[in-house]
C-alpha angles and dihedrals in degrees: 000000000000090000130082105227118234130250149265157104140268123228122170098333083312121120115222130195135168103298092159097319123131115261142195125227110240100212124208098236089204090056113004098235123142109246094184147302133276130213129248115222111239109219089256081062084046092046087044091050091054098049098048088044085058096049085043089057097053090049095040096054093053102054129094129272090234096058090050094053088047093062099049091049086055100045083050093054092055090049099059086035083056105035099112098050083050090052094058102046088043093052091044093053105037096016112237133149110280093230082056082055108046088049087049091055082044093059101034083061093045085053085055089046088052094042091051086060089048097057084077092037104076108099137178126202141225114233125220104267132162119273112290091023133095138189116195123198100203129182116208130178109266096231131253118356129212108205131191123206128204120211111241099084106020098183102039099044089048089053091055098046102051095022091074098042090042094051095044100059099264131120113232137196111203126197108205117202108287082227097055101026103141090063105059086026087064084052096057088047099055086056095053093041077058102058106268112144117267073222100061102036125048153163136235142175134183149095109337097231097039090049092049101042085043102064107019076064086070126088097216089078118095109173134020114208115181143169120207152090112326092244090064089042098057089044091051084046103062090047097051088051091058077071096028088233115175117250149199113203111194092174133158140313147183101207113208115212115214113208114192121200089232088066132087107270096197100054099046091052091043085051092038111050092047091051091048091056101041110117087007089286088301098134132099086230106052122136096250117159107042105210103193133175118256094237099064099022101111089045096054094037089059093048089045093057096045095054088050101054087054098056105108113222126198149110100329089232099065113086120260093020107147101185124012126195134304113274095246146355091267088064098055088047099047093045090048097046089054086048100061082037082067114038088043076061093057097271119151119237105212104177130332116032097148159050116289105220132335094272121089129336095299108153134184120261092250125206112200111181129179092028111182104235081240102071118103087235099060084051103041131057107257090202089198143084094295134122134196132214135201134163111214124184104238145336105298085042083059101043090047087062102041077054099038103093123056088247121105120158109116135002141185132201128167121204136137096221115097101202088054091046089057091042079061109052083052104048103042123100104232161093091239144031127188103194105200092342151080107235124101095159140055117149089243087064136070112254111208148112134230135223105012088350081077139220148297127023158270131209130007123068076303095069093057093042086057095065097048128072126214122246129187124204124200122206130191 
């Protein structure tokens, strides 16, 4: 593909493009150049996308669980045949490298496979009643589902977001991020290349606020799920509650790492910094705050930085590019402004600490050690290519820490002790723990946070189960 596709949205089997709408630039974040525009819904596009969605409901809950898994093995299969076309429009428009890409088009395609599986898997079940009664446990779809899609990983976060509806039985319209639109756009295509109804998957842009008012104000909607900063999630949720919708609330983080003197230093050096850095540290579940143990902490500063200074940075679709730029201007702001925030407190800059050129949003991998707790940047999620580095004196000083702030999606510890590692998993605040490892996320697994980092899940049987309702039936 050399060509950046055009775009629109998809509303009921209908393309639509600008024709007088509003529309938002889509910028490419390597060389700031605009790669197109993208439409804003009217509230007639909104009102269409609701009524087919009702009608798709109504389509989508009657047919078979063996259609529905079909079409998801289908849509799997032209996602994997189209993989590399995605990656390239995925790295052009969020920056990425291109291998990220491409294994972000690969595993969006293996969620669709499991869910596939999961279409058969939802079973009820028949309660122990007296002859000539019955009791019946039965899970049904929820009913349309509005979806909200954030822009760091445009393909992923779309699968999520329309696979369990989709598997469950519901219709869903799905709003991908107006900065990285042809991604998630190519996802919802494959569904619909595959079979699925116009009526039960669509497409919507738009300003964020009046999307989400818009159609959180129907009735028609039954659930909200939606993947973004903490501040946007508690606002959606109040209005979803003025209907009681149901809702999923993958929100923000800030993931402590605890490193243990008994570890390998080397390799967790060798799996974290790679995974910091990894989509620029653009990702709700980076290792953030590295909460080391004294003992080992100058040891583990100097290989941090060294790491760091290696990572080649550049346009993701250059070979041998590690990290390419930040997705827009308000990340490279927002990341420089915490910084100075920092180091004003007392904090160390080890490497990094500023913009790479005067083309696009590239910025330096950045090392901060001995960060005073009161900086903003040891309380907010940086969202960037920053670490951040603490020495603590034992075991309950670490875990205090890793618990201290009212995050809690995902965490990380490395350790070789067992009991400790089980003393852990118990003790830390949080949806999901890597022990002596870097992966949070698998599409087996539930994927969500606790506390601010807010509630249900994707992916996993759980992410099926969180577009359906119980109902019990009662028979004499």
């Amino acid at each position: 593909m050399t060509d950046y596709p055009s775009l629109h949205m998809l509303i009921g089997g209908e393309t639509i493009d600008g024709g007088g709408r509003a529309t938002g630039e889509v910028i490419n974040p390597a060389t700031g150049e605009i790669l197109g525009h993208v439409p804003f819904a009217t509230p007639a596009d909104l009102d269409a996308a609701l009524g087919n969605a009702d009608r798709g409901f109504r389509i989508w809950r009657a047919t078979p669980a063996e259609k529905r898994a079909k079409v998801l093995q289908d849509a799997a299969a032209l996602l994997r045949q189209r993989a590399g076309d995605i990656a390239q429009m995925m790295t052009r428009e969020q920056g990425k490298p291109l291998a990220e890409a491409t294994g972000e088009a690969i595993y969006s395609a293996m969620l669709f496979e499991f869910y596939a599986g999961e279409c058969k898997r939802s079973y009820g079940r028949m309660l122990v009643r007296p002859a000539a009664s019955r009791a019946e446990v039965r899970y049904e779809p929820v009913g349309p589902v509005a979806a909200f899609a954030p822009w760091n990983f445009p393909a992923i976060n779309v699968a999520r977001k329309v696979g369990g509806p989709i598997a469950a039985g519901c219709s869903v319209i799905v709003k991908p991020s107006e900065e990285t639109p042809a991604a998630g756009l190519a996802v919802v295509q494959a569904l619909l290349d595959a079979g699925c109804p116009p009526e039960v998957c669509q497409v919507v842009f738009g300003v964020p606020d009046t999307v989400s008012r818009h159609l959180l104000a129907s009735p028609i909607i039954r659930k909200l799920s939606f993947t973004g900063s903490t501040a946007i999630g508690k606002h959606l949720a109040k209005l979803a509650a003025e209907d009681m919708k149901r809702t999923t609330m993958e929100l923000g983080g800030h993931g402590p790492v605890l490193v243990f003197a008994d570890s390998d230093v080397d390799k967790v050096l060798d799996t974290m910094v790679a995974t910091k850095y990894r989509n620029a540290g653009q990702v709700c579940v980076s290792p953030t705050r590295f909460v080391v143990e004294d003992s080992i902490y100058d040891r583990f500063r100097d290989g941090f930085i060294a790491r760091a200074k290696a990572i080649k940075v550049g346009n993701g679709l250059e070979d041998g590019v590690q990290m390419g730029p930040m997705a827009n201007a308000r990340g490279t702001e927002g990341l420089a402004t915490k910084i100075a925030d920092a180091v004003a407190k007392g904090a160390r800059l080890d490497t990094g600490g500023e913009r790479i050129g005067n083309q696009g949003f590239f910025y330096a991998p950045t090392v901060l050690s001995d960060i005073p707790l009161d900086a903003e940047i040891m309380n907010e999620e940086p969202f960037g290519p920053v670490a951040l580095l603490n020495a603590y004196a034992g075991e309950d000083a670490m875990i205090a820490e890793a618990n201290r702030l009212p995050y809690g999606l995902a965490a990380y510890a490395w350790t070789q002790d067992p009991v400790r590692r089980r003393r852990l998993a118990d003790q830390i605040e949080a949806g999901m723990i890597a022990l002596n490892g870097a992966g949070v996320s698998a599409v087996d697994a539930p994927f969500g946070g606790v506390k601010w980092s807010g509630h249900g899940s994707e992916d996993g049987a759980e992410g099926v189960a969180a577009c359906m309702v119980v109902k019990t039936v009662h028979e004499s």
